[in-house]
Each structure stands twice: as structure tokens, then as C-alpha cells.
C-alpha positions as CSV (number, residue, x, y, z in Angstrom):
1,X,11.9,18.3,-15.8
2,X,14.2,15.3,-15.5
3,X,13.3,12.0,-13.1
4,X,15.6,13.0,-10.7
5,X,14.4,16.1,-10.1
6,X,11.1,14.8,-9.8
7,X,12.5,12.5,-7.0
8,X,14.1,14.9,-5.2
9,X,10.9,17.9,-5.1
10,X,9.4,14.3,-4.0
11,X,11.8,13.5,-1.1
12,X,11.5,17.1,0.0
13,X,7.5,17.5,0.4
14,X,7.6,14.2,2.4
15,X,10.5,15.4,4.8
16,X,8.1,18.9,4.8
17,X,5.1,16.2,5.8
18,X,7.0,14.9,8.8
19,X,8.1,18.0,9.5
20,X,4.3,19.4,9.8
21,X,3.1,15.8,11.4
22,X,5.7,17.2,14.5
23,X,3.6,20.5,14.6
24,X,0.2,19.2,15.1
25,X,-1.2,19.0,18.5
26,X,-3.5,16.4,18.5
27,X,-5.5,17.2,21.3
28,X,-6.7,20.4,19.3
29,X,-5.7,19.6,15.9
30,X,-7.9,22.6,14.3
31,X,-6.6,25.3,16.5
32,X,-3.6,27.5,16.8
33,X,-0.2,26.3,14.6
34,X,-1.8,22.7,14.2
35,X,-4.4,24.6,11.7
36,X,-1.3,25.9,9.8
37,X,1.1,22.5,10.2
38,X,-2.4,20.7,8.6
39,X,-2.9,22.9,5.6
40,X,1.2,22.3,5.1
41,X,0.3,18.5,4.9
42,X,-2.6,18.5,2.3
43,X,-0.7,21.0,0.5
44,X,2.6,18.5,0.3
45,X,0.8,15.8,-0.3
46,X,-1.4,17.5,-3.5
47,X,2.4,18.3,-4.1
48,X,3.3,14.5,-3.8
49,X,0.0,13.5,-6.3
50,X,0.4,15.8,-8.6
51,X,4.3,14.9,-9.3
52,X,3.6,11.3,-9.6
53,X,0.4,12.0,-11.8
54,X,3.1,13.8,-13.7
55,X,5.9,11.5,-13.6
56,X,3.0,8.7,-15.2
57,X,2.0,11.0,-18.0
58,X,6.0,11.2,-19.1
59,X,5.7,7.7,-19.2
60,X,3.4,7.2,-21.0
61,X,4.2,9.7,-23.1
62,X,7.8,7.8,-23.8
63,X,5.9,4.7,-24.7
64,X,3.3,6.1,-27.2
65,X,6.8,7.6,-29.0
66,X,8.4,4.2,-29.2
């Protein structure tokens, strides 16, 4: 998997972040679709943490081959 790749599944589960931030009712955020538009948030932003933890290790990996 490329950098730019990387960038772009990056770009996309932050855009699905503000998407799910416009679902949540935060008067009763554990109820209804806000329940579902949270669980979309932590799961974009493990998405977003796991790609940069990824991203590092390729890095590093780069550097301990030069």
C-alpha cells in the first residue's frame, strides 16, 4: 500500500467523521441513529490510528533499510 493511498483511505474516514458528527443528536446522544452515527465515529477514527500507526512502521521500516 502506497502513501497516497494511505492519504486518501485517510481523507475518506474523516469526511465519514463529519458525516456521522451531523447524525448525532446531542440531546440524546445514546439513543436512536445517534447510537449508530457514534459507533461510525470510533470506528473511523480506530480507522484513522491504525493507518497512521501504519504509515510510521513503513517509515521506519525505510530507514532501518538505508
Amino acid at each position: 500500500m502506497n502513501k497516497t493511498f494511505s492519504i486518501v483511505l485517510i481523507l475518506l474516514a474523516l469526511a465519514l467523521i463529519a458525516f456521522n458528527v451531523t447524525l448525532v443528536d446531542f440531546q440524546n446522544p445514546l439513543q436512536g441513529d445517534s447510537t449508530i452515527a457514534l459507533i461510525g465515529i470510533v470506528a473511523s477514527l480506530c480507522a484513522v490510528v491504525l493507518l497512521l500507526i501504519f504509515m510510521t512502521s513503513k517509515k521506519i521500516e525505510k530507514k532501518l533499510k538505508d
